[in-house]
C-alpha positions as CSV (number, residue, x, y, z in Angstrom):
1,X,246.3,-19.2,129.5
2,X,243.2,-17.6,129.1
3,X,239.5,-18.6,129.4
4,X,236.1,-17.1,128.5
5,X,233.3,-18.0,129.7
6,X,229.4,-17.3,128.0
7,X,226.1,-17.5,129.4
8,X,223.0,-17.1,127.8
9,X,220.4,-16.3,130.0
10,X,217.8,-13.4,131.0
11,X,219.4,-11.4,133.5
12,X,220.6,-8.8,131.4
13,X,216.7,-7.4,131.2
14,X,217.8,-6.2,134.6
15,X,220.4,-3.7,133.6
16,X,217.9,-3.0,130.0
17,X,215.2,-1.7,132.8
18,X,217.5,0.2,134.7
19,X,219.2,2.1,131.2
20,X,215.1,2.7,130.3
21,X,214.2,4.4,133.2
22,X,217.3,6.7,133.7
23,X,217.4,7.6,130.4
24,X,212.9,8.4,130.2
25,X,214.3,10.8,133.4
26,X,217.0,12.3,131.5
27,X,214.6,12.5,128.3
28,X,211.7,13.9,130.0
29,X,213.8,16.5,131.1
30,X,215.8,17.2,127.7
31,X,219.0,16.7,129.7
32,X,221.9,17.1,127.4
33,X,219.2,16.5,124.4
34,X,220.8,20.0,122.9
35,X,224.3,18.7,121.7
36,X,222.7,15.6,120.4
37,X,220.2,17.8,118.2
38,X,223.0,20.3,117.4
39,X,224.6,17.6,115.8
40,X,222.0,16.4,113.3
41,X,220.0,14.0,115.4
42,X,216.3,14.5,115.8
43,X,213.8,13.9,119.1
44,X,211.9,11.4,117.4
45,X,215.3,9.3,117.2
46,X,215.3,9.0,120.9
47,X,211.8,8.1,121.0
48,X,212.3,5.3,119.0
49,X,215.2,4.0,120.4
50,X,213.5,4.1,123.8
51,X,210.5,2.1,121.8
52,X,213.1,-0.6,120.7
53,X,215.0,-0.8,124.2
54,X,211.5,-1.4,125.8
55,X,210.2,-3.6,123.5
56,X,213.7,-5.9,123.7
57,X,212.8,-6.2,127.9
58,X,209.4,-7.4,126.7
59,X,211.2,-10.1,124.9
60,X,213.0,-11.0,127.5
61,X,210.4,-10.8,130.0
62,X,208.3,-13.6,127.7
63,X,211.6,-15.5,127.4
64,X,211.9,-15.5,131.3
65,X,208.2,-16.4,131.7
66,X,208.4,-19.4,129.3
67,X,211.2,-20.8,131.0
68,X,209.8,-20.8,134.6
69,X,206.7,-22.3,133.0
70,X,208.1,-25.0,131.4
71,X,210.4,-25.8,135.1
72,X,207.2,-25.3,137.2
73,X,205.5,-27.9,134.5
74,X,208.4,-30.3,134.7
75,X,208.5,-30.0,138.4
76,X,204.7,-31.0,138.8
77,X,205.5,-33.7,136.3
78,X,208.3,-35.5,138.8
79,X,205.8,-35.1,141.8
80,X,203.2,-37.2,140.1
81,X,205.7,-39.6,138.8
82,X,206.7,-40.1,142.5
């Protein structure tokens, strides 16, 4: 028997943050940059990839907001009903 279990939710941003800033500290530095360039890739790939990973935590970040908006409004909602 086997199950599987999916959630869809905003945590992962977490873990997104944490990949940004280790690799912008690696990247800064040009830590192992030289195999990755030795084999075809340019330093404007990174650059862009690091543009895309940040924007997708935006994303999530606005997701995140929207949600605690909308239970802070349904919240203030029940305590005027009651």
């Amino acid at each position: 028997m086997s199950a599987t279990f999916i959630s869809n939710n905003t945590a992962i941003q977490e873990l997104f943050k944490r990949v940004s800033e280790q690799f912008t500290a690696m990247f800064r530095r040009k830590a192992f940059l030289h195999w990755y360039v030795g084999k075809g890739m340019d330093e404007m790939e990174f650059t862009e990839a690091e543009s895309k990973l940040n924007d997708l935590v935006s994303e999530y970040q606005q997701y995140q907001d929207a949600t605690a908006e909308e239970e802070f409004e349904e919240c203030v909602e029940e305590e005027e009903v009651a």
